[in-house]
C-alpha positions in Angstrom: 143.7 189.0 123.9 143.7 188.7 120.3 140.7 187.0 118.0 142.1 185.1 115.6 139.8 183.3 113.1 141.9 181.9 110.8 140.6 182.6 107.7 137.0 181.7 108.1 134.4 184.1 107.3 131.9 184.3 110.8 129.5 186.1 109.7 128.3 183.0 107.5 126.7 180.4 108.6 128.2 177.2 108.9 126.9 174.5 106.1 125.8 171.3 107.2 125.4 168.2 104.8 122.5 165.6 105.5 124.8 162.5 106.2 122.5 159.4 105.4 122.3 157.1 108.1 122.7 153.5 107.4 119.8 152.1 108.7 117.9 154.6 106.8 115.1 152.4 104.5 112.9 155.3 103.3 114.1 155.7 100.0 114.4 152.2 99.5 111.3 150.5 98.0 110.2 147.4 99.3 111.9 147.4 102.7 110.7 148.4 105.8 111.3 147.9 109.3 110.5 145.1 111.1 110.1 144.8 114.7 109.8 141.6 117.1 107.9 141.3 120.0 108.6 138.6 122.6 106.2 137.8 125.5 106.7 135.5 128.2 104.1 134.6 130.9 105.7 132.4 133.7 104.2 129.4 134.0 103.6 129.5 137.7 104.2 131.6 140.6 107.6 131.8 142.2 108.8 129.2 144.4 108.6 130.6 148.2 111.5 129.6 150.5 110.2 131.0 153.7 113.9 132.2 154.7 113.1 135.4 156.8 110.3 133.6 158.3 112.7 130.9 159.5 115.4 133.8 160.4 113.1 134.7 162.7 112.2 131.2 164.0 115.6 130.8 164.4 116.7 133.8 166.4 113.8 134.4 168.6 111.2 131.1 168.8 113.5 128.2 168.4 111.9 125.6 170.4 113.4 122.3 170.3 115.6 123.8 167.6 112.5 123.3 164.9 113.7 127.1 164.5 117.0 125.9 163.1 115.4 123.2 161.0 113.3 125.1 159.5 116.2 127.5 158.7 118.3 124.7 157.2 114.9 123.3 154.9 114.7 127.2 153.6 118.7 127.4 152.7 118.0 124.3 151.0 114.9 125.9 149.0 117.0 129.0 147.8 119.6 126.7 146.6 117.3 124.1 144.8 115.8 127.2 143.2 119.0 128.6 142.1 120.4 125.6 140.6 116.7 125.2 138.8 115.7 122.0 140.1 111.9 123.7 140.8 110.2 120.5 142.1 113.4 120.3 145.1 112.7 123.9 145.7 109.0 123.2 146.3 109.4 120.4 148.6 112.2 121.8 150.9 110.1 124.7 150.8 107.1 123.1 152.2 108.9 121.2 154.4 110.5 124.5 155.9 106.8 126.0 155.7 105.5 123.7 158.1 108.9 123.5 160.5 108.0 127.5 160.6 104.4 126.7 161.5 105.4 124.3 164.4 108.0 126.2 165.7 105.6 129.2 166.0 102.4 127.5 167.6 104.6 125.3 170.0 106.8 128.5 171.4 103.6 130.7 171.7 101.9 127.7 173.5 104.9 127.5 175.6 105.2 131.6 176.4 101.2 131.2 177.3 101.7 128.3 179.8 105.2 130.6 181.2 102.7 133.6 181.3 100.1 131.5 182.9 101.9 129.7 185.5 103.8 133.1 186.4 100.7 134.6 187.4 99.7 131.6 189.1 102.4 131.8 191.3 102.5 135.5 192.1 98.7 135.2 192.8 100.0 132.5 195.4 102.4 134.4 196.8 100.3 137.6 197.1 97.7 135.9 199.1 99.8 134.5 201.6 
């Protein structure tokens, strides 16, 4: 293959010009930059819905369907808090919060009275 350079001398070095940038303020007197700083502290903590808690209820301890309630109260929350109506958000979120709680003690208590009575009656049925 064939180098062809088209007239330019490669042996020189190639000569660069300082191109002056725009925003360049050092060789102007009197201005400098100015930066802004912006802080923002949230004003309280973020609204909980409780919605994987209630998920849960839901799927695996829905007793009397407080479960499903509790999962309708936390849909309501996240919406409330997406639309930014903060006070709705709070209240359907303690309202979910304690359908979550009764859903949870009231299945447990019913699962130790099942366990319970269970034994009960293979104790009875051992001894016999």
């Amino acid at each position: 293959m064939e180098n062809i350079n088209y007239g330019r001398d490669l042996t020189a070095p190639p000569s660069y010009e300082h191109v002056k940038d725009e925003m360049d303020f050092g060789n102007c007197p009197g201005q400098t930059e100015q930066s802004t700083v912006v802080t923002i502290i949230p004003d309280s903590p973020p609204v909980r819905d409780h919605l994987i808690w209630s998920i849960f209820n839901t799927a695996y301890l829905n007793c009397c369907c407080l479960g499903l309630l509790a999962l309708v109260f936390s849909v309501k929350s996240r919406d409330r808090k997406l639309y930014g109506d903060k006070h709705g958000a709070v209240s359907y979120g303690s309202t979910a919060r304690s359908l979550n709680i009764a859903a949870t003690v009231v299945s447990i208590v019913f699962i130790i009275i099942g366990i319970i009575v269970y034994s009960a009656i293979i104790s009875l049925l051992t001894h016999r």
